[in-house]
N, C-alpha and C positions, 0 to 999 in steps of 0.2 A: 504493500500500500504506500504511496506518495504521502505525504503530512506536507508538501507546500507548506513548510514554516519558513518565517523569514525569522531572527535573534535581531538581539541590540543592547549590551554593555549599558546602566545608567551609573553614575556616579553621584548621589544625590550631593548637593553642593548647600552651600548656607542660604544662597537665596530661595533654596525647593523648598526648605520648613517652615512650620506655623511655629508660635512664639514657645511648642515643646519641644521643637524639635524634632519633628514628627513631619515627613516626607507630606505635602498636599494633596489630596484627593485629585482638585482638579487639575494639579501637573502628573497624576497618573493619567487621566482622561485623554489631554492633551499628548501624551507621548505614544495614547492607543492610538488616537488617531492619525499620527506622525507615521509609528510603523504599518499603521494599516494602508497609508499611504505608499509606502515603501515597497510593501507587498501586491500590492494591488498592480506599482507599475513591474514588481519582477516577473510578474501572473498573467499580463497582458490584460488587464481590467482598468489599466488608469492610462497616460498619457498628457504630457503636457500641453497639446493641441487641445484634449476636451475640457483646457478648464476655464476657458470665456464661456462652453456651451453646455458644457453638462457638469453635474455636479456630485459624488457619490455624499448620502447623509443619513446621519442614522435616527431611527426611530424609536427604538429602546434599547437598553441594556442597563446589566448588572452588574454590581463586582462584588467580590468576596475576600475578604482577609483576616488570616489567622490571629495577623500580630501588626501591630505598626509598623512603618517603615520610618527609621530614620537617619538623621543626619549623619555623612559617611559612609553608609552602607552602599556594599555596589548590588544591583541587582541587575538580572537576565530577563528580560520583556521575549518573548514570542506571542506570534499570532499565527492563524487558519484560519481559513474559510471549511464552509462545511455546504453539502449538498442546499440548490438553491431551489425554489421556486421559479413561478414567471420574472415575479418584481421584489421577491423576499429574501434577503442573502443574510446569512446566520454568518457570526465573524467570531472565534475565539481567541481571549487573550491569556497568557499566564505569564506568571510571575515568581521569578526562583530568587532564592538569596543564601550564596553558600550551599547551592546546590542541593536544598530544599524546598520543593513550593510551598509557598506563606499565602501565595492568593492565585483568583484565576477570573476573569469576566467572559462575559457572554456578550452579543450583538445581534441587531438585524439590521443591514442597512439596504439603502435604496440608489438608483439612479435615478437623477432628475433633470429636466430640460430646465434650465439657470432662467431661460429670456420667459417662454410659457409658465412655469412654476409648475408644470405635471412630471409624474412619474411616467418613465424609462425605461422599457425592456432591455438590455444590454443586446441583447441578439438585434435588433433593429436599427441599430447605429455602429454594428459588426465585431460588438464585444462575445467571444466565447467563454465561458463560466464552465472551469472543470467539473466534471462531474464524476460519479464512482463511489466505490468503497471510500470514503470520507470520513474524518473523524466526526461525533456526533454527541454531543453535547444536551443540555437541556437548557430549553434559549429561555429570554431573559424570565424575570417576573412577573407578572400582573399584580397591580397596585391595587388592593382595595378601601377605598376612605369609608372607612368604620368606626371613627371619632370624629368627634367635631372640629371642626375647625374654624378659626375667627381670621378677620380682616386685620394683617399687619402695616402694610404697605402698599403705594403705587409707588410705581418706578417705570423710567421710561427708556427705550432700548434706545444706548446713543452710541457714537461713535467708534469707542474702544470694544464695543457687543459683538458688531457687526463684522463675518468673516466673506472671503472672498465669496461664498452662495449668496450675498447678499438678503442675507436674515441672521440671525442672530446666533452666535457660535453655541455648540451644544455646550462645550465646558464653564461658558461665561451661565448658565441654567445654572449649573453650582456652585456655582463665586454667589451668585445671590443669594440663594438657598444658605450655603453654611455661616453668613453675613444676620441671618435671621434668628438662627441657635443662640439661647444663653453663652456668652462668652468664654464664662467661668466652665462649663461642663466639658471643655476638651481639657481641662487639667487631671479629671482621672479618667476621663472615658478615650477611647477611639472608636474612629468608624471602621465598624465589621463588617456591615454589609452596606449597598448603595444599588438603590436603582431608581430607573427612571425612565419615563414617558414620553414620549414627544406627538402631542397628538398632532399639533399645528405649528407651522412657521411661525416665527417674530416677523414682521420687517423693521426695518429700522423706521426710529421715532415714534415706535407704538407704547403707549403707556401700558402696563399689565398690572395686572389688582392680585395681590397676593397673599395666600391664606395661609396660616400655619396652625396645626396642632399636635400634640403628643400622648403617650402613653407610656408613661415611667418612660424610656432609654427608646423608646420607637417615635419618629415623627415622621410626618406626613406634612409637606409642601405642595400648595397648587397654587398655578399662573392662570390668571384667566382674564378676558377683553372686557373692557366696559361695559358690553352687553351680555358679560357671564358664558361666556364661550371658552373654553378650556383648552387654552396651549400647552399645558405640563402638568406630569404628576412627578414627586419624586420621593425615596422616599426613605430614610435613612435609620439604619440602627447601630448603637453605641456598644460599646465591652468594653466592663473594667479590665484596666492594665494588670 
């Protein structure tokens, strides 16, 4: 069997930690989609020609971790792809340190027409998507908002949100979200688990109304439009250290 893994060496550096010292969630996010990138052009799924016109983005995903990550430690990122649908590509990440995995995420991402803003068959714009005995995985989570939740914030998508698909970057979803958390509760907890939802685009300069609630060491984040239209669920759990 083929594993189509691409690797990648991190060195986490002083500017990657929160004030524990504790490697950032969403500089993990960001470096999935960095090697997903990486992967994607050694796979023949990417191309710097399709990136005025198509856009690959993702729709949900999880992560999982055993233990924190921090300051100093080197770790080992890989990624896969796993057997696709028409329009549904399931993307795996792991995560070793010292030559043990501490974590691993899950994906589903999409092609999309950048100018139209629709989804993309790959095969119609002459992308082939391996297929086969694939590794296989269980893709991301489904969120269920089962507490309540109240009105914290509006915030409006501005300049530094907004990435080359012109909407709003998935990782900047959790820059927000962990901006909303009690400050004090990353002194003895870390995030174990993470996942998240992407129902709808940002475009830039949209204002988003945002809800939060918890249950002891579980919360539940949602982004939603003026008229109550739901862009994000996400949805985070803690472990003591």
């Amino acid at each position: 069997m083929n594993d189509y893994m691409t690797y990648k060496n991190i060195d986490v550096d002083f500017g990657d930690v929160d004030y524990m010292g504790e490697y950032r969630l969403n500089n993990i996010l960001d470096e999935f989609a960095r090697i997903a990138t990486v992967h994607a052009t050694e796979y023949g799924l990417w191309n710097d020609a399709m990136a005025k016109t198509y856009g690959w983005v993702v729709a949900k995903q999880s992560l999982y971790l055993k233990e924190p990550i921090k300051y100093k430690d080197i770790i080992e990122l890989s990624t896969t792809f796993s057997n696709s649908t028409f329009v549904s590509f399931p993307r795996y990440y792991f995560i070793k340190r010292n030559n043990q995995q501490i974590g691993f995420g899950t994906s589903i991402w999409t092609l999309i027409d950048i100018e139209k803003r629709r989804i993309v068959a790959p095969k119609r714009i002459g992308i082939q998507v391996p297929q086969g005995d694939l590794l296989k995985l269980e893709l991301p989570k489904d969120i269920q908002i089962d507490i309540s939740l109240h009105h914290i914030q509006t915030r409006q998508v501005s300049y530094s949100d907004v990435d080359i698909n012109q909407h709003m970057n998935n990782v900047r979803y959790l820059e927000w979200v962990l901006d909303l958390i009690d400050y004090n509760i990353y002194k003895q907890y870390f995030i174990c688990e993470l996942h998240i939802l992407y129902k709808k685009e940002i475009r830039p300069l949209t204002p988003v109304e945002l809800y939060i609630g918890n249950d002891g060491l579980r919360y539940i984040v949602e982004g939603k439009s003026i008229d109550n239209e739901q862009y994000f669920l996400i949805e985070i759990l803690f472990k003591e250290r």
